[in-house]
Backbone as JSON Lines, residues from 0, in Angstrom:
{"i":0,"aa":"X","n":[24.14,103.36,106.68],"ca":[24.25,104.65,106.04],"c":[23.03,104.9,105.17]}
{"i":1,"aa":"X","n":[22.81,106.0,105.03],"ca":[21.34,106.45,104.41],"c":[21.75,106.53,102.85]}
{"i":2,"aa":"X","n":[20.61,106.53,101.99],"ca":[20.71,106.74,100.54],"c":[21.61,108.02,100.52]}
{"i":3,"aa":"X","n":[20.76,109.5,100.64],"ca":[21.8,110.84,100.51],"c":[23.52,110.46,101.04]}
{"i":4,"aa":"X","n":[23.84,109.63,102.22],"ca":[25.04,109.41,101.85],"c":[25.98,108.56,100.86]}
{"i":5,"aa":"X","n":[25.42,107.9,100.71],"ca":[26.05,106.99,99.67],"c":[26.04,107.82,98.49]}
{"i":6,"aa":"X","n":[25.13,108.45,97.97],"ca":[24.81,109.32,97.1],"c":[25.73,110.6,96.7]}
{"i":7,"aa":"X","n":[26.02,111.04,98.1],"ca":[27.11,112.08,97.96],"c":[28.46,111.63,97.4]}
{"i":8,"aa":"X","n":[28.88,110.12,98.71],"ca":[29.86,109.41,97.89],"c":[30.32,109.66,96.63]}
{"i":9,"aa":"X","n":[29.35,108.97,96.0],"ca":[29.63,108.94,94.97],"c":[29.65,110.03,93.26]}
{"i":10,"aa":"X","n":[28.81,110.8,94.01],"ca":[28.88,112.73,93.24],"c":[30.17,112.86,93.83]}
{"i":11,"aa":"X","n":[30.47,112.94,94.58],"ca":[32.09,113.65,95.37],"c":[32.72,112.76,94.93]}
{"i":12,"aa":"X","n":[33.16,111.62,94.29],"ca":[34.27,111.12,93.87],"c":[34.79,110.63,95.14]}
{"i":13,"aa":"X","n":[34.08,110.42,96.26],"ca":[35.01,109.61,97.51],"c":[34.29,107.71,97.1]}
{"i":14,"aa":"X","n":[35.61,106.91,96.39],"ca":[35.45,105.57,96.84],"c":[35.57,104.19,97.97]}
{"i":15,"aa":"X","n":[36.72,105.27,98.64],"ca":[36.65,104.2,99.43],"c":[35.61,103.36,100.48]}
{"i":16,"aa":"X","n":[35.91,102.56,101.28],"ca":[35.12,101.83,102.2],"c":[35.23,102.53,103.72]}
{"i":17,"aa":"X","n":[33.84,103.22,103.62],"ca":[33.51,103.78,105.0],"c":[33.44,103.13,106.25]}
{"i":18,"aa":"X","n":[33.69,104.01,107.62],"ca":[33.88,102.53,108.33],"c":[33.62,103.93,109.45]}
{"i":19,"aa":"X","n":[32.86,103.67,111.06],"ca":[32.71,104.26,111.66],"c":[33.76,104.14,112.55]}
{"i":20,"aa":"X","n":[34.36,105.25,113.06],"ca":[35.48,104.98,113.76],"c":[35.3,106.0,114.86]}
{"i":21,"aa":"X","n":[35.68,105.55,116.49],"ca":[35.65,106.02,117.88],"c":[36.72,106.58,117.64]}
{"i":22,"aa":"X","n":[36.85,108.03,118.97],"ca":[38.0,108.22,119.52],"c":[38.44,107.63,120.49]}
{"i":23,"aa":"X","n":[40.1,107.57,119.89],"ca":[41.02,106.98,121.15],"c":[42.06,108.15,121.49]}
{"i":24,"aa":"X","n":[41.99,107.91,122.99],"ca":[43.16,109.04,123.63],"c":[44.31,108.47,123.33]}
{"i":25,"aa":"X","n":[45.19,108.49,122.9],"ca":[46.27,108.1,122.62],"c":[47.63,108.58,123.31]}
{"i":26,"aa":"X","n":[47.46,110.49,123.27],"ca":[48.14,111.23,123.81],"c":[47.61,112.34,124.06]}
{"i":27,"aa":"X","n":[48.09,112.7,125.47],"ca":[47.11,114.28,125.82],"c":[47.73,115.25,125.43]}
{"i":28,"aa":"X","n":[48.51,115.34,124.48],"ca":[49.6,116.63,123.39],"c":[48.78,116.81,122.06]}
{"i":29,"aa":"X","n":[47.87,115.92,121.98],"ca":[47.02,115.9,120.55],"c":[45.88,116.68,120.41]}
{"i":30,"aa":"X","n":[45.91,117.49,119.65],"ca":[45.23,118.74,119.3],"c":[43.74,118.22,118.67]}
{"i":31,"aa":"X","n":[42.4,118.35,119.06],"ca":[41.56,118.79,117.99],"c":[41.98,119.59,116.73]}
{"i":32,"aa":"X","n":[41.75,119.67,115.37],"ca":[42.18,120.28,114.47],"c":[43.13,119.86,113.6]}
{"i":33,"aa":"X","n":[44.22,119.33,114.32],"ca":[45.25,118.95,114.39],"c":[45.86,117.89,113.82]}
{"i":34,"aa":"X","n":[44.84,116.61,113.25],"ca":[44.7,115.82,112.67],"c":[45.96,115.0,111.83]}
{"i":35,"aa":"X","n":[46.8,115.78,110.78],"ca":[47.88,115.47,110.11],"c":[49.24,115.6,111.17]}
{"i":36,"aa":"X","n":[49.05,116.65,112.01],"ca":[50.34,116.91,112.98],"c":[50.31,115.57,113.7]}
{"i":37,"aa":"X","n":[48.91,115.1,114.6],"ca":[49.04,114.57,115.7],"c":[49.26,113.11,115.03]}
{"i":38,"aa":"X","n":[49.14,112.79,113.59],"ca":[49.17,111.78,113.13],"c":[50.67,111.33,112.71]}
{"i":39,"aa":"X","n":[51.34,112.72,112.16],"ca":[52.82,112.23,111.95],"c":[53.3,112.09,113.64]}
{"i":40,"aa":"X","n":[53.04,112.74,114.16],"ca":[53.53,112.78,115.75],"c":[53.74,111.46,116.23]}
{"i":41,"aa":"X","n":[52.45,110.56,116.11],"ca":[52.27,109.55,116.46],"c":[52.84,108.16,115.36]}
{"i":42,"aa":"X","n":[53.2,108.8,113.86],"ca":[53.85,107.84,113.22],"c":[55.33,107.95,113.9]}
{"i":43,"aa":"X","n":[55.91,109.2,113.77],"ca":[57.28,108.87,114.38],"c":[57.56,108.52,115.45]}
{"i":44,"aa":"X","n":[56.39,108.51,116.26],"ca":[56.37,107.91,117.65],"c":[56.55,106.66,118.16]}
{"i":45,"aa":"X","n":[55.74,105.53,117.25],"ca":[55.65,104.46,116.9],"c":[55.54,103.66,115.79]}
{"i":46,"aa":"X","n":[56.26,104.35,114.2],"ca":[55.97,103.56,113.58],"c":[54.74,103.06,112.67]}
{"i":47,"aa":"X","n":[53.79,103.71,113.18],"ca":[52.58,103.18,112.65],"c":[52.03,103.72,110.85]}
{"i":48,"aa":"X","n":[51.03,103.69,110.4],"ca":[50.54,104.01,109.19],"c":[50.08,104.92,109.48]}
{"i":49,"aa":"X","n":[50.24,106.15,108.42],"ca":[48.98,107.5,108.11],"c":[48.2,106.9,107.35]}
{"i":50,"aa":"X","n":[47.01,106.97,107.57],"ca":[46.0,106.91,106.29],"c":[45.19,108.18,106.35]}
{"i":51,"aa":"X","n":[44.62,108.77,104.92],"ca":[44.71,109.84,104.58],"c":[42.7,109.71,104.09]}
{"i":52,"aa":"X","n":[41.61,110.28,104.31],"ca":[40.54,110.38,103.99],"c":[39.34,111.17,103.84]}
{"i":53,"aa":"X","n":[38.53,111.1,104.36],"ca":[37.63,112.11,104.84],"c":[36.8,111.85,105.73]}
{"i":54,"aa":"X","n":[36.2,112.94,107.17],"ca":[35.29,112.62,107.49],"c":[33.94,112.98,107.1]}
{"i":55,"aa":"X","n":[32.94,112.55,107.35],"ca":[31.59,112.81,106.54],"c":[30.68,113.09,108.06]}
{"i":56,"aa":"X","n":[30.21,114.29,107.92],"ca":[29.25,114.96,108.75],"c":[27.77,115.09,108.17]}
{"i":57,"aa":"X","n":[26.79,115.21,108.83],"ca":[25.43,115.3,108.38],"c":[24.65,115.98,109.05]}
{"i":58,"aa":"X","n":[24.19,117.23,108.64],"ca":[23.13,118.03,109.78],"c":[21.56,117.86,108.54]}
{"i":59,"aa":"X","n":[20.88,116.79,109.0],"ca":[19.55,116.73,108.42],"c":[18.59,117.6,108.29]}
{"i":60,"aa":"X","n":[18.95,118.49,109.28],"ca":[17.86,119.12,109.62],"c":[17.87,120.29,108.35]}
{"i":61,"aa":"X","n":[19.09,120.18,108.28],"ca":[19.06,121.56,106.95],"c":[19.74,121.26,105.53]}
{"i":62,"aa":"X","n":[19.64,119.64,105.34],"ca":[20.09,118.79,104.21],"c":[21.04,119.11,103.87]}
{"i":63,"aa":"X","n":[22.12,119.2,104.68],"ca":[23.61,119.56,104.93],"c":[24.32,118.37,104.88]}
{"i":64,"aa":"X","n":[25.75,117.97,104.22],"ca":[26.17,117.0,103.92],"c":[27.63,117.85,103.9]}
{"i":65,"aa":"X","n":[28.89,117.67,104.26],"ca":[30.41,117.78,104.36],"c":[31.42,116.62,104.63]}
{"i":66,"aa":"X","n":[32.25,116.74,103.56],"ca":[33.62,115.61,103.91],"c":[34.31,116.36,103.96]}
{"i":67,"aa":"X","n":[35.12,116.43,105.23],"ca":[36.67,116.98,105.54],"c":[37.73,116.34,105.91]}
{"i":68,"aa":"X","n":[38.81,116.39,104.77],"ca":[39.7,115.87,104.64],"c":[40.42,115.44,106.32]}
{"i":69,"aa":"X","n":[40.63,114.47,106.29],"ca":[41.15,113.91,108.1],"c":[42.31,112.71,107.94]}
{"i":70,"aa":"X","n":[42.75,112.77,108.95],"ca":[44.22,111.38,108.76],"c":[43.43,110.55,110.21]}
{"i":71,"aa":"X","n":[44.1,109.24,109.58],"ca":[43.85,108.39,110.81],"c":[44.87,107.57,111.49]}
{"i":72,"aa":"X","n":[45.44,106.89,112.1],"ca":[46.59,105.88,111.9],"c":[46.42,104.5,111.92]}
{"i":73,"aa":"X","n":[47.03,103.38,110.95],"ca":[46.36,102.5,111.24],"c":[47.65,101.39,112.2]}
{"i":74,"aa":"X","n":[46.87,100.66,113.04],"ca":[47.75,99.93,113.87],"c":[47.3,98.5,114.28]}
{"i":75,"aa":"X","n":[48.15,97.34,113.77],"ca":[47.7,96.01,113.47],"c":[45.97,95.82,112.61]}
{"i":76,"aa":"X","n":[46.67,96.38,111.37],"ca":[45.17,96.52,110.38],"c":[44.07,97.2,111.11]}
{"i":77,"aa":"X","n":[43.91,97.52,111.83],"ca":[43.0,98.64,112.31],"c":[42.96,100.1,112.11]}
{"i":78,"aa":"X","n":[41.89,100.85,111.97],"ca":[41.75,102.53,111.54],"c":[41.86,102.88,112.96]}
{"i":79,"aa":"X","n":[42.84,104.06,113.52],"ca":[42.55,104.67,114.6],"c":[42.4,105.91,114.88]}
{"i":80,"aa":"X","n":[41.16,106.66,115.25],"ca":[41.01,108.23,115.41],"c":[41.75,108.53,116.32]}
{"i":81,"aa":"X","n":[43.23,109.18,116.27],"ca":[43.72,109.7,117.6],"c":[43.32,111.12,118.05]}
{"i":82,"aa":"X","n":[42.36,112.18,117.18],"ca":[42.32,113.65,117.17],"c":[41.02,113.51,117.62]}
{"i":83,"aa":"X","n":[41.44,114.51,118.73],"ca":[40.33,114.56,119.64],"c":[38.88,116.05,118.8]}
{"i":84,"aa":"X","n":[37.99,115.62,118.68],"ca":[37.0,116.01,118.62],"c":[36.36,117.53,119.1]}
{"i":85,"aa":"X","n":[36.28,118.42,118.3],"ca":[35.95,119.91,118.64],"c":[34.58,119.66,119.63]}
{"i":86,"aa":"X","n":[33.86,118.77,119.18],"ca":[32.34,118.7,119.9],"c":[32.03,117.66,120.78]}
{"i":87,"aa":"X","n":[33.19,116.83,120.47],"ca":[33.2,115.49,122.34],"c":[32.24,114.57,120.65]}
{"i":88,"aa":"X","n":[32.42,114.81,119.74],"ca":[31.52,113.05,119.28],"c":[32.22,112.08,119.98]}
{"i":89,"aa":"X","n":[31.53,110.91,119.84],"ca":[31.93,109.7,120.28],"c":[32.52,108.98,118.69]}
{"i":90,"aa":"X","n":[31.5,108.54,117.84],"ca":[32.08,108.39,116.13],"c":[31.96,109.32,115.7]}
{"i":91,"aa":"X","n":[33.11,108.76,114.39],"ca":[32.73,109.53,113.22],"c":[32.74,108.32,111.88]}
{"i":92,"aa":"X","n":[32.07,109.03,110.94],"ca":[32.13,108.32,109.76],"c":[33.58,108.58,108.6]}
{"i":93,"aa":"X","n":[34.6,107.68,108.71],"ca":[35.84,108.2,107.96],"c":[35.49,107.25,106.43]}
{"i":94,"aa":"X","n":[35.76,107.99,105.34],"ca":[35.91,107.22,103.97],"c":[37.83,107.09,103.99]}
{"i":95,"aa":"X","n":[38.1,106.19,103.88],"ca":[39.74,105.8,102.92],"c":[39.87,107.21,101.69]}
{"i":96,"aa":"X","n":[40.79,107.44,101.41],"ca":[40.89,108.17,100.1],"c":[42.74,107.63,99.74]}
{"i":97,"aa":"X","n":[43.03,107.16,98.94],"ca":[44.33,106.83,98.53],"c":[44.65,107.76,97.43]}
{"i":98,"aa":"X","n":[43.98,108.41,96.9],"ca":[44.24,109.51,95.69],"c":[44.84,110.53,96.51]}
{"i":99,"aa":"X","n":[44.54,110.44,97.47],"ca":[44.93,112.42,98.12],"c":[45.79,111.95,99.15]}
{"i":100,"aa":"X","n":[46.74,112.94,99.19],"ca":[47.89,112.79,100.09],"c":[48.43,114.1,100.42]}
{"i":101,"aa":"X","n":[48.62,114.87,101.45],"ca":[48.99,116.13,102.06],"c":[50.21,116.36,101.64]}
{"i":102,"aa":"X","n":[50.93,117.33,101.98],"ca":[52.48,117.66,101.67],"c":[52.67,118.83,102.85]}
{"i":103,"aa":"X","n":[53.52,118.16,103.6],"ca":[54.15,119.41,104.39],"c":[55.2,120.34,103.51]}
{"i":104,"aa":"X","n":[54.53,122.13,103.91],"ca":[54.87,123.02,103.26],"c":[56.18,123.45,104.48]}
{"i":105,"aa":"X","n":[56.19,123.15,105.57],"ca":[57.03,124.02,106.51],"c":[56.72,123.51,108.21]}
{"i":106,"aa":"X","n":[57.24,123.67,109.45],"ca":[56.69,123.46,110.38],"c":[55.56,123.76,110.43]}
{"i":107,"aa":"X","n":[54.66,124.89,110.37],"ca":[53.51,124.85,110.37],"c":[52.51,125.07,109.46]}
{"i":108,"aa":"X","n":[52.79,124.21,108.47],"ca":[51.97,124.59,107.48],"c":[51.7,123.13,106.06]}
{"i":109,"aa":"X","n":[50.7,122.7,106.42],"ca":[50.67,121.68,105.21],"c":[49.47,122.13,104.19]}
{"i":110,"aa":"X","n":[49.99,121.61,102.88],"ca":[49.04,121.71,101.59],"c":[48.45,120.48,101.37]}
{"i":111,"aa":"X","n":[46.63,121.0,101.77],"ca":[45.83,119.85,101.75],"c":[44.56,119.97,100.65]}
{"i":112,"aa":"X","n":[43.49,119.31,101.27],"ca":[42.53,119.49,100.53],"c":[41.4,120.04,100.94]}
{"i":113,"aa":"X","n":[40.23,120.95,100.53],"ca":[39.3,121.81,101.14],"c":[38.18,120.5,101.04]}
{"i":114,"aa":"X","n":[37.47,120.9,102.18],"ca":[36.33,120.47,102.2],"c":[35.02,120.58,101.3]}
{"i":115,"aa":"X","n":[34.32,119.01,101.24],"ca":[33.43,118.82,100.03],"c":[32.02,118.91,100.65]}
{"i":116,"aa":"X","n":[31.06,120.07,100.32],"ca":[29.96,120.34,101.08],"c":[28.5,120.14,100.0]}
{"i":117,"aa":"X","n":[27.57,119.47,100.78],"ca":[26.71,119.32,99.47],"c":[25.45,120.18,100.77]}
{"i":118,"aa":"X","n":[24.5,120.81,100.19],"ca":[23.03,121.55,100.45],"c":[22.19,121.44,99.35]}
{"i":119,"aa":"X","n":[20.94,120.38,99.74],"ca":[20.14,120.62,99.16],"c":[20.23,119.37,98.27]}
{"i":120,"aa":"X","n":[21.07,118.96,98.1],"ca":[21.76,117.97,96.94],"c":[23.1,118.62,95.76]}
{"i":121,"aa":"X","n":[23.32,119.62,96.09],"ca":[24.45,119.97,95.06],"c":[25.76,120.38,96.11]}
{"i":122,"aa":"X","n":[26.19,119.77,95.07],"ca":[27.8,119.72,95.39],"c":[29.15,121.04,95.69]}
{"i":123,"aa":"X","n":[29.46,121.26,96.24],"ca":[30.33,122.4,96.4],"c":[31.6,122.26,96.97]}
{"i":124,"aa":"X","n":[32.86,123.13,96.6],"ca":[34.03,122.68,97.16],"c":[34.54,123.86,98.02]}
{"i":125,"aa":"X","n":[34.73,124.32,98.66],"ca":[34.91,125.41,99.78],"c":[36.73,125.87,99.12]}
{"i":126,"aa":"X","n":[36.65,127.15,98.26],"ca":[37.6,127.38,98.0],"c":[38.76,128.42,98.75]}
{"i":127,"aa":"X","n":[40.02,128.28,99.07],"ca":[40.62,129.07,99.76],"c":[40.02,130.35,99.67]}
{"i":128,"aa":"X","n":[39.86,131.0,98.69],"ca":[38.97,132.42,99.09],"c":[37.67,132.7,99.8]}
{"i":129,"aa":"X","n":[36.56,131.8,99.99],"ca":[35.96,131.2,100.86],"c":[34.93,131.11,100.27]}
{"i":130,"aa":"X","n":[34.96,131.49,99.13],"ca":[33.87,131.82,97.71],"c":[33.44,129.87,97.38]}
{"i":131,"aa":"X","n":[32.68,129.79,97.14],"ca":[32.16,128.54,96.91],"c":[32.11,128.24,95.57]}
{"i":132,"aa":"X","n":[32.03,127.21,94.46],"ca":[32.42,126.81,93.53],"c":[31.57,125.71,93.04]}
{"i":133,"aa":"X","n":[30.22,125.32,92.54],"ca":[29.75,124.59,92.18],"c":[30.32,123.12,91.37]}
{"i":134,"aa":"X","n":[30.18,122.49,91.93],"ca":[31.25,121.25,91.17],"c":[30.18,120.1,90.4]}
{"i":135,"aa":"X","n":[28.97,120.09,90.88],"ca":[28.37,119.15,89.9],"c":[27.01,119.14,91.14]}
{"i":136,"aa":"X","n":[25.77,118.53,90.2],"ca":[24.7,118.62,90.63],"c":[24.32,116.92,90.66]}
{"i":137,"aa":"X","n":[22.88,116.71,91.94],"ca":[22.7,115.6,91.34],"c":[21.47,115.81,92.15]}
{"i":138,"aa":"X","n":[20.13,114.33,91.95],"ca":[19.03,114.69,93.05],"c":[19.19,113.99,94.47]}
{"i":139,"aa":"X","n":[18.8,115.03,95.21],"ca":[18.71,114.45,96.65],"c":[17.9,113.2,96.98]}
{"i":140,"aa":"X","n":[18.15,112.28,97.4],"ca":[17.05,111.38,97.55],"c":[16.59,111.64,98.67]}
């Protein structure tokens, strides 16, 4: 991982231990997007763990940096991506987050967390109104 990520890390308040994680097909009912659904789907399916985090994206080219909140499941101590991918990646970079935890509002509808976007080196939180919100500054390395 590069300095600017670790860096963001840690401006964004994400501690946990990053870990690159593949997709696995698990089930062909599992939605891109879908992430928390296809994850309880697959806990009541089998039992397994939600774990609750972020993924971390990077477009260099325009010193673009985003964590979006994502579930994973874990199965015999292992992290598993079961949500299939809007763009076919092969990894992604997931952080742990144990502070944040979703709440289903209704069948279709859970209360989560917005995504943490940094440009340039400053920090921003993408607020339901779509208005952006400066949350803290720091230097880009």
């Amino acid at each position: 991982m590069s300095g600017v990520i670790k860096q963001f890390f840690k401006d964004a308040g994400l501690n946990g231990k990053p870990s690159f994680l593949e997709f696995s097909e698990i089930a062909s009912e599992y939605h891109a997007k879908y992430c928390l659904d296809n994850c309880e789907a697959e806990q009541l399916r089998t039992g397994c763990e939600i774990v609750y985090g972020w993924v971390i994206w990077q477009d260099k080219k325009h010193s673009f940096i985003e964590a979006e909140f994502h579930a994973v499941v874990k199965n015999n101590d292992k992290l598993v991506d079961i949500t299939p991918r809007v763009d076919g990646e092969k990894n992604i970079l997931f952080v742990e987050d144990k502070t944040r935890v979703p709440k289903r509002i209704d069948n279709h509808t859970w209360r989560s967390w917005t995504n943490i976007k940094s440009q340039k080196g400053i920090i921003y939180e993408n607020c339901q109104t779509r208005e952006y919100r400066v949350l803290r500054y720091f230097n880009a390395v």
